[in-house]
Backbone atoms as SQL, in Angstrom:
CREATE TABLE atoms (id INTEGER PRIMARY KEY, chain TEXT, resi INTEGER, resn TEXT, atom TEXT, x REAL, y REAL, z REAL);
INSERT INTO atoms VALUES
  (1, 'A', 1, 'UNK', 'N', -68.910, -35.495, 100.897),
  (2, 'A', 1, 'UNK', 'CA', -70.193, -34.824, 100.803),
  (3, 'A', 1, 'UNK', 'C', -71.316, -35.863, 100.743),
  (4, 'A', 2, 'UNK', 'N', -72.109, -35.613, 101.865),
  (5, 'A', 2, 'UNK', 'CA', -73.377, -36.301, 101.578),
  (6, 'A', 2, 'UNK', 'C', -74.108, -36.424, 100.065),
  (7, 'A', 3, 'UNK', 'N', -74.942, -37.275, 99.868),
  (8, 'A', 3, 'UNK', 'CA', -75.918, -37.332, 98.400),
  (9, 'A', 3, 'UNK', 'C', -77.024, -36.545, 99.426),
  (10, 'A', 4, 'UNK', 'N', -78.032, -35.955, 98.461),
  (11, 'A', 4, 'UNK', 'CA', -79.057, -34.676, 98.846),
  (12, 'A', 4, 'UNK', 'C', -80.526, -35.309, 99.110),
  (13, 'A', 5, 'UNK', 'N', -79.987, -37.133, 99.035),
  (14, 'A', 5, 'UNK', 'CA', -81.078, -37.759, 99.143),
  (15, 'A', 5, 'UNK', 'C', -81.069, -39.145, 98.633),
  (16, 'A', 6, 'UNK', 'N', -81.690, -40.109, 99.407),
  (17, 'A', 6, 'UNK', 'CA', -81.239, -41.506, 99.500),
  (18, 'A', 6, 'UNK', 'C', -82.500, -42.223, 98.853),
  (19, 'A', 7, 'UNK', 'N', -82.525, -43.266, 97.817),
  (20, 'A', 7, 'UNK', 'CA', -83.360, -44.303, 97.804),
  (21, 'A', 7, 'UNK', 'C', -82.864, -45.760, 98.358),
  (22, 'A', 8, 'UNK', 'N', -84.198, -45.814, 98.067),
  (23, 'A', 8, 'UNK', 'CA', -84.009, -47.770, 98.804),
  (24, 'A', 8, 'UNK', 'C', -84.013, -48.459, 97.695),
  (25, 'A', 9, 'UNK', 'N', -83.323, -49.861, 98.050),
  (26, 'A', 9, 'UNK', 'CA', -83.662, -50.653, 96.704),
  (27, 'A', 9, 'UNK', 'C', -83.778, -52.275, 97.371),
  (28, 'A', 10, 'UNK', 'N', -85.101, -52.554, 97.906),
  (29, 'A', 10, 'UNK', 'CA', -85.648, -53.905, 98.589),
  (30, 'A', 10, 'UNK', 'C', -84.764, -54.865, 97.427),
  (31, 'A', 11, 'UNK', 'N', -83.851, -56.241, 98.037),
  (32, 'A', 11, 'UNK', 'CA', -82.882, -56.713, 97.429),
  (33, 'A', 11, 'UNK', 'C', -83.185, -58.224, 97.715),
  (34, 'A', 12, 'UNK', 'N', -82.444, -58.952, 96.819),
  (35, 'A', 12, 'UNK', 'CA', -82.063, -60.646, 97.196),
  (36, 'A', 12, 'UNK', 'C', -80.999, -61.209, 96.533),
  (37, 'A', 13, 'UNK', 'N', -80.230, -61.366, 97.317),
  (38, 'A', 13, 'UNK', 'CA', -79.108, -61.339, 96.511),
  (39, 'A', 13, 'UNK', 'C', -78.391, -62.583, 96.090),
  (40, 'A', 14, 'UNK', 'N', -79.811, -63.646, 95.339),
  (41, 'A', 14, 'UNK', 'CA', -79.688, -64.713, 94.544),
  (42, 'A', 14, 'UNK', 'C', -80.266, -64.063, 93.409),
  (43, 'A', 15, 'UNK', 'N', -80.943, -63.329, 93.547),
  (44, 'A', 15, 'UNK', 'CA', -81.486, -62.620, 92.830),
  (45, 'A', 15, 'UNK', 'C', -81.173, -61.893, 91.027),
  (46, 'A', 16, 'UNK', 'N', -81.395, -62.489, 90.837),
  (47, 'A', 16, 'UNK', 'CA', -80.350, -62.230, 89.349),
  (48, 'A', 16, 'UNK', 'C', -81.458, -60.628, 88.789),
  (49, 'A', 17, 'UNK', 'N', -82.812, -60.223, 88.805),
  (50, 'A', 17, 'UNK', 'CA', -83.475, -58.711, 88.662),
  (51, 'A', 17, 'UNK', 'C', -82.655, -57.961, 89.375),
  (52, 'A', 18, 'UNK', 'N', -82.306, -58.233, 90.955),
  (53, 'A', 18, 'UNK', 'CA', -82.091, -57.463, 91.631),
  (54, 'A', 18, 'UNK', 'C', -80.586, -56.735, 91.535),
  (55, 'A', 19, 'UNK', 'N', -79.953, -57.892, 90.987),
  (56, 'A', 19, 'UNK', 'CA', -78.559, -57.245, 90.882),
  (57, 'A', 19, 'UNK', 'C', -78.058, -56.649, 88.919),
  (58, 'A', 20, 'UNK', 'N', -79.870, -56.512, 88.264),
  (59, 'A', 20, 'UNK', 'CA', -79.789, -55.838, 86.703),
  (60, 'A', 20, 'UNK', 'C', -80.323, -54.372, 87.607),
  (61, 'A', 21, 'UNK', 'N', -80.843, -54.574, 88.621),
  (62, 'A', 21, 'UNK', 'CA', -82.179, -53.207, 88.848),
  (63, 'A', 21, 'UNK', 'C', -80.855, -52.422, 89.143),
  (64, 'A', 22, 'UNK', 'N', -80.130, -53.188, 90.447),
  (65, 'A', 22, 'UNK', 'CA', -78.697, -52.044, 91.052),
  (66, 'A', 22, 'UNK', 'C', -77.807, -51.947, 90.207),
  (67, 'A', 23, 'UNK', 'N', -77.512, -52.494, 89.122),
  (68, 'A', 23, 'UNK', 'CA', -77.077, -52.069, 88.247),
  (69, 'A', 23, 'UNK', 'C', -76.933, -51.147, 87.206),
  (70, 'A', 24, 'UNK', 'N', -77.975, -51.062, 86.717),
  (71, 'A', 24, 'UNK', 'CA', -78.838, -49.796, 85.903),
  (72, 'A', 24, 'UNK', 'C', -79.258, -49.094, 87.084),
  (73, 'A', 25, 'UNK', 'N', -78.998, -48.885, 87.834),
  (74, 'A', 25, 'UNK', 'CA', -79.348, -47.518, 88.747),
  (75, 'A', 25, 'UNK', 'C', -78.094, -46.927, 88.763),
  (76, 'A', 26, 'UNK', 'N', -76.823, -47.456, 88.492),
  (77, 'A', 26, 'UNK', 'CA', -75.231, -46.537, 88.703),
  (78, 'A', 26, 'UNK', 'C', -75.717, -45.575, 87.879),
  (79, 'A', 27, 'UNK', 'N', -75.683, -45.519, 86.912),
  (80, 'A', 27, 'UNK', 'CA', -76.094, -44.189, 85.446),
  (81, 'A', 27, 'UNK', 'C', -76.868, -43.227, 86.459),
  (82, 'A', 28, 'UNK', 'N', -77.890, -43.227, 86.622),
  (83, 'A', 28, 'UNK', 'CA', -79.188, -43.074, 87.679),
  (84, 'A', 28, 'UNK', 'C', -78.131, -41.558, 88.712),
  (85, 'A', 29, 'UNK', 'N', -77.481, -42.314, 89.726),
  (86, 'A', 29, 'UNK', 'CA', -76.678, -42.273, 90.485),
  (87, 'A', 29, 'UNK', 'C', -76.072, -41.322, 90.007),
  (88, 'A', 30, 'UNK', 'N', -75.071, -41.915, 89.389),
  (89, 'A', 30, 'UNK', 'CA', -73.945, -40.594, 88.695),
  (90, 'A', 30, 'UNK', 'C', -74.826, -39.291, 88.279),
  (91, 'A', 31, 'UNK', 'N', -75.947, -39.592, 87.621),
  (92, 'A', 31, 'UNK', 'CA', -76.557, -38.451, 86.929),
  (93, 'A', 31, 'UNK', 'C', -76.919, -37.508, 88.305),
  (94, 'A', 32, 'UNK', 'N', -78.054, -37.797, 89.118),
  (95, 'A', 32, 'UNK', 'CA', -78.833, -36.702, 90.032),
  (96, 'A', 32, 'UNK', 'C', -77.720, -37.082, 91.124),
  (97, 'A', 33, 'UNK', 'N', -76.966, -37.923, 91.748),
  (98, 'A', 33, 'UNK', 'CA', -76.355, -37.561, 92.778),
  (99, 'A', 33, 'UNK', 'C', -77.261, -38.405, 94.217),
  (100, 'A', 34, 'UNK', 'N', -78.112, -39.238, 93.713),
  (101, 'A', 34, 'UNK', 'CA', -78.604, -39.631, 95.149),
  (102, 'A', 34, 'UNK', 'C', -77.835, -41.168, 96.038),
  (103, 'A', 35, 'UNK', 'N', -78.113, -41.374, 96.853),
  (104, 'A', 35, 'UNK', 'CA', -77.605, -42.525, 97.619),
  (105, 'A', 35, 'UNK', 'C', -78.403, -43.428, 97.704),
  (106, 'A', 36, 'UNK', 'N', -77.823, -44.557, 97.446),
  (107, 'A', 36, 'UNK', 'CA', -78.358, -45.795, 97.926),
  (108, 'A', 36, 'UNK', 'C', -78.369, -46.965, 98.351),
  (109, 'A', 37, 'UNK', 'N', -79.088, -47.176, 99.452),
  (110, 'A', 37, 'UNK', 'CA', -79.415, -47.676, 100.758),
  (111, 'A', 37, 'UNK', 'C', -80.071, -49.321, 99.832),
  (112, 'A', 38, 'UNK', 'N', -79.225, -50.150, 100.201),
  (113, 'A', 38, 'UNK', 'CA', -79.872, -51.613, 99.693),
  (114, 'A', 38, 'UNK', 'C', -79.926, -52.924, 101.120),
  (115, 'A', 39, 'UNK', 'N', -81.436, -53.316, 100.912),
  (116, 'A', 39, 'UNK', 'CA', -81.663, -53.871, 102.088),
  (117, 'A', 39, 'UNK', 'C', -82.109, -55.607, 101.333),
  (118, 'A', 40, 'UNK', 'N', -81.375, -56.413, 101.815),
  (119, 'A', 40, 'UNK', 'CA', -81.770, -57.698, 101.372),
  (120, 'A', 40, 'UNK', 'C', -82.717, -58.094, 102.449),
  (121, 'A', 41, 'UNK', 'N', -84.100, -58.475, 101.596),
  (122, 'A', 41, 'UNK', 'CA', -85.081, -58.634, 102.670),
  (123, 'A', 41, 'UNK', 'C', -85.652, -60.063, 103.180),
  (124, 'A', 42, 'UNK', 'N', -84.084, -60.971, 102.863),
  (125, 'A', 42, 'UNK', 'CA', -83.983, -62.128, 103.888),
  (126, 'A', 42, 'UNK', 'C', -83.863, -62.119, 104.767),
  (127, 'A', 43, 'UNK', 'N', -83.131, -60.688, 105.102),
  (128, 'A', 43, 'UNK', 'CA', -82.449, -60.766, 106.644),
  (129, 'A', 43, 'UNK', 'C', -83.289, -60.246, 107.594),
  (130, 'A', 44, 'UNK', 'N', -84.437, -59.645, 107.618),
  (131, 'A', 44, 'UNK', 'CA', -85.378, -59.211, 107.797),
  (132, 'A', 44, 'UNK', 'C', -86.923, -59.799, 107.467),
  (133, 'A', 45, 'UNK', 'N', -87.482, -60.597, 108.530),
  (134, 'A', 45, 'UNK', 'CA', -88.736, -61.205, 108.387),
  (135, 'A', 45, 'UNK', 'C', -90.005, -60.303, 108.039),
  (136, 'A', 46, 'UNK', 'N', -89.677, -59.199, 108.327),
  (137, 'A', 46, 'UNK', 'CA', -90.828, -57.936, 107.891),
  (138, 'A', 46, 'UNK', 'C', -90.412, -58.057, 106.227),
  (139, 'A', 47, 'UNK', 'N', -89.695, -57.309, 106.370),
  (140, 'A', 47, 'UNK', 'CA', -89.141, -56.854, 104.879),
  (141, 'A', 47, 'UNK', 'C', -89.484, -58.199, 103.936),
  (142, 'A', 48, 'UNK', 'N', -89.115, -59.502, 104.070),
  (143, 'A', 48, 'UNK', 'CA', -89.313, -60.802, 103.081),
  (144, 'A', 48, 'UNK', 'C', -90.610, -60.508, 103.409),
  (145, 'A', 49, 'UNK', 'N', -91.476, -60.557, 104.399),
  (146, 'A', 49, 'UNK', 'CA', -93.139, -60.796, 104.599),
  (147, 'A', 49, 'UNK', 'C', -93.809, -59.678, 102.950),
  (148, 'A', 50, 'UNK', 'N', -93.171, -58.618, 103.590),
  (149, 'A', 50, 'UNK', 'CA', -93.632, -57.301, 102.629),
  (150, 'A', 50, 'UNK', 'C', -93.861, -57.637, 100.854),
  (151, 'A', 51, 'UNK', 'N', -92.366, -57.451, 101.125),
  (152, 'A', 51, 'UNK', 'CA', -91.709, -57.354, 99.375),
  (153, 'A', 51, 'UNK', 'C', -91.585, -58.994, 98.742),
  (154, 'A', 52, 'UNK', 'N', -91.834, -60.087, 99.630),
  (155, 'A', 52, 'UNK', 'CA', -91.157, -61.068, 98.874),
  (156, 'A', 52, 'UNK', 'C', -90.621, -61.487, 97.464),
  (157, 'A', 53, 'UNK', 'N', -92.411, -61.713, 96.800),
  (158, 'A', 53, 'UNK', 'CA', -91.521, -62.252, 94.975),
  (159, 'A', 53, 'UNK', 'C', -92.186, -60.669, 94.642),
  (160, 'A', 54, 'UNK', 'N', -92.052, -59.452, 95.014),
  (161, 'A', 54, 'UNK', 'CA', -91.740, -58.284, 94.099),
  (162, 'A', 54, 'UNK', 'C', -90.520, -57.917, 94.150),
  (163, 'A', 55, 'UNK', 'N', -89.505, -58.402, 94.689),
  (164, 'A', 55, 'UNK', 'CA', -88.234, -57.567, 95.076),
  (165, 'A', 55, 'UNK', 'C', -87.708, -57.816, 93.323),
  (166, 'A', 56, 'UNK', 'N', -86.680, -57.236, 92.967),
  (167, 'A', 56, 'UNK', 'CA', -86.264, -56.056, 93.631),
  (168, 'A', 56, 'UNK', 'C', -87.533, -55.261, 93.370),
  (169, 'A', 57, 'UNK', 'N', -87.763, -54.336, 94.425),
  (170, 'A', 57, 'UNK', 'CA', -88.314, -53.284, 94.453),
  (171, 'A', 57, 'UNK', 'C', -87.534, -51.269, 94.862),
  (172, 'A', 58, 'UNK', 'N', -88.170, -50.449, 93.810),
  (173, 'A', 58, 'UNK', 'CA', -86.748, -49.189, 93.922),
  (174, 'A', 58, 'UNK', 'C', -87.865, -48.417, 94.933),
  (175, 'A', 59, 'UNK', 'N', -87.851, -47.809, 96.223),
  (176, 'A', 59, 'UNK', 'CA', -88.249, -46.760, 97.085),
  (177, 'A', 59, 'UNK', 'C', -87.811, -45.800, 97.215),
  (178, 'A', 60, 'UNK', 'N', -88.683, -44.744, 97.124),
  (179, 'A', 60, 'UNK', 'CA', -87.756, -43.211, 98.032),
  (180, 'A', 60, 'UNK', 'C', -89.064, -42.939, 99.083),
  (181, 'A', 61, 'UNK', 'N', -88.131, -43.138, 100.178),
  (182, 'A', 61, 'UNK', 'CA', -89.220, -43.328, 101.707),
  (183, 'A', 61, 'UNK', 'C', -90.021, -44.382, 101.363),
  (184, 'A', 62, 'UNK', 'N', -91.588, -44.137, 101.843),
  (185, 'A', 62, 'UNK', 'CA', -92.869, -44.781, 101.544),
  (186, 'A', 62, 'UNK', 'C', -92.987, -45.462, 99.877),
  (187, 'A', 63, 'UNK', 'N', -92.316, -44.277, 99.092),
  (188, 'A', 63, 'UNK', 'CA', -93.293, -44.398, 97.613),
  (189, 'A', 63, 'UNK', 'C', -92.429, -45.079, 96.968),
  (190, 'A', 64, 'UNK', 'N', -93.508, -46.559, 96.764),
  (191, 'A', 64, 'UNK', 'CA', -92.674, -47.528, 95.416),
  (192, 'A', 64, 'UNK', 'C', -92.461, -46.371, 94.201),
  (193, 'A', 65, 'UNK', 'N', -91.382, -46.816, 93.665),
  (194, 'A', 65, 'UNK', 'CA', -90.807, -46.247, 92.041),
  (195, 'A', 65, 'UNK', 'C', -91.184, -47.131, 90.848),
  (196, 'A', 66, 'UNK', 'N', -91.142, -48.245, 91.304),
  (197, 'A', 66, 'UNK', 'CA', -91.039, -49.696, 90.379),
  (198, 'A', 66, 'UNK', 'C', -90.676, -50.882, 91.078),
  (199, 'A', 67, 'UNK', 'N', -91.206, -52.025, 90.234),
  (200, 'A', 67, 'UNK', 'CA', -90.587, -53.071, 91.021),
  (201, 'A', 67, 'UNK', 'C', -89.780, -53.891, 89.792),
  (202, 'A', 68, 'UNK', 'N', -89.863, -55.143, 90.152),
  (203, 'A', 68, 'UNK', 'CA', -89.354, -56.053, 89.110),
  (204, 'A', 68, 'UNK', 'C', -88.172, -55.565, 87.849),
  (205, 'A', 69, 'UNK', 'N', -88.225, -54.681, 87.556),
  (206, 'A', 69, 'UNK', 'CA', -87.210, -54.044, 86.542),
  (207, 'A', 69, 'UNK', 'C', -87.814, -52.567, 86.529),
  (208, 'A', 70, 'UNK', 'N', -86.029, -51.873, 86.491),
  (209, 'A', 70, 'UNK', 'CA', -85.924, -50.339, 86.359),
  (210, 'A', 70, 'UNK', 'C', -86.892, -49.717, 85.204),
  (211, 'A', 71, 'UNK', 'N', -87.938, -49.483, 86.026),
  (212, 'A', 71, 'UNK', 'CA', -89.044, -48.580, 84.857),
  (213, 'A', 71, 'UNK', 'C', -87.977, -46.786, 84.763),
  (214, 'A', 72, 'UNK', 'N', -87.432, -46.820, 83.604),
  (215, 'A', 72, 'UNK', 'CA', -86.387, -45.432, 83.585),
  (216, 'A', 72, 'UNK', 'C', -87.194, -44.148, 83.769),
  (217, 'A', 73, 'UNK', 'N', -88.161, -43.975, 82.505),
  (218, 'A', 73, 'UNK', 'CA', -88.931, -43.014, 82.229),
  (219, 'A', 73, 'UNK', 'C', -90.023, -42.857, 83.678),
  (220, 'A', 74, 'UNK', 'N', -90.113, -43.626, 84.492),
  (221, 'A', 74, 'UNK', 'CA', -90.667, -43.424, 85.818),
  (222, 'A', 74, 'UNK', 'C', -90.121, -42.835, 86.984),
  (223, 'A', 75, 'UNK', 'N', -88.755, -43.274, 86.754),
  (224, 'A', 75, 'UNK', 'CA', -87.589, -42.881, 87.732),
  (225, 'A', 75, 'UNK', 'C', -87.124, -41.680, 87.704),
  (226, 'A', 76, 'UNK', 'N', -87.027, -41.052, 86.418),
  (227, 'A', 76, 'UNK', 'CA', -86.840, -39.967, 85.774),
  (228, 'A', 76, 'UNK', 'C', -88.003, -38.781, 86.252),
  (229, 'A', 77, 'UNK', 'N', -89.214, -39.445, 86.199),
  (230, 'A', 77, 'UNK', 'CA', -90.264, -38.392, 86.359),
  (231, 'A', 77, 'UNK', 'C', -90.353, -38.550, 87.699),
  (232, 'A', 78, 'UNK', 'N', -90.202, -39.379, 88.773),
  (233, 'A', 78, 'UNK', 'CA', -90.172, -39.080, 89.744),
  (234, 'A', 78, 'UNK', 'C', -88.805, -38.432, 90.530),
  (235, 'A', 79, 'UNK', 'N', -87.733, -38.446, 90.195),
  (236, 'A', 79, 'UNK', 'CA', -86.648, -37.453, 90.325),
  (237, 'A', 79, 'UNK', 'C', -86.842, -36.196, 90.287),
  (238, 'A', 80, 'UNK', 'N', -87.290, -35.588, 89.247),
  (239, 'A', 80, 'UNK', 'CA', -87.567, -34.186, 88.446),
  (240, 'A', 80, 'UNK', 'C', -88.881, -33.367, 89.209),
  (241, 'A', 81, 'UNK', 'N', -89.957, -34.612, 89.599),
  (242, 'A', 81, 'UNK', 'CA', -91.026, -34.142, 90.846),
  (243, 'A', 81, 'UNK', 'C', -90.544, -33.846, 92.167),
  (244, 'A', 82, 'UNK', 'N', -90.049, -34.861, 92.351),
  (245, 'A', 82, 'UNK', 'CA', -89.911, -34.879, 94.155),
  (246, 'A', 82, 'UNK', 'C', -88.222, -34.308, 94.549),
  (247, 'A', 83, 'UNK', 'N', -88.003, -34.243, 93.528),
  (248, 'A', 83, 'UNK', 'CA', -86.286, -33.507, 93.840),
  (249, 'A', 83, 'UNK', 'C', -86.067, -32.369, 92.906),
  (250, 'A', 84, 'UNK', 'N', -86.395, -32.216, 92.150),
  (251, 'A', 84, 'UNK', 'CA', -86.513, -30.811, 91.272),
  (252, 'A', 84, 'UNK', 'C', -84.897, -31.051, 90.592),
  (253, 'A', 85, 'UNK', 'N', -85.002, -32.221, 90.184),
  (254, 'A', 85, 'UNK', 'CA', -83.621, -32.947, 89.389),
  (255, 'A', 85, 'UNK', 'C', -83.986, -32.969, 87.682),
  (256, 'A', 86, 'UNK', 'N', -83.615, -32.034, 87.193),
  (257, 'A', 86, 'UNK', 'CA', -83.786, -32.066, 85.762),
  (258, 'A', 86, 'UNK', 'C', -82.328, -31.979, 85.146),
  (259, 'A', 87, 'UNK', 'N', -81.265, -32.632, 85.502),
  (260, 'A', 87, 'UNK', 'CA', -79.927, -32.906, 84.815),
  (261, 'A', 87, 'UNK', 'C', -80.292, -33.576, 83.748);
């Protein structure tokens, strides 16, 4: 079964934030059920141009969530808005 909806999570994977941010997002995950799509944005000259020293950065589509570390209580309220996820 598909997840009902995918975030991004702009990555580097020397990155020692980036691999606390995907980390503390499993809980996240398990709870509402969404997917996620992780893009290391070395490999990609847009993506490093973009995000460089904010990565990690958490997206769903367009709209930053947070950057630098899992803001919860943000993640939470934007779940419950834009997905009508109140688990």
């Amino acid at each position: 079964m598909n997840p009902p909806f995918t975030l991004t999570l702009m990555f580097r994977e020397y990155c020692s934030l980036c691999h606390k941010m995907r980390d503390a997002l499993q809980p996240f995950q398990q709870q509402y059920g969404f997917g996620l799509e992780i893009f290391d944005v070395d490999d990609d000259p847009v993506l490093e141009e973009k995000y460089n020293e904010r990565v990690p950065v958490l997206l769903d589509g367009d709209v930053e969530i947070c950057h630098w570390f899992l803001d919860e209580a943000k993640l939470r309220a934007h779940l419950q808005h834009e997905h009508g996820s109140d688990s």
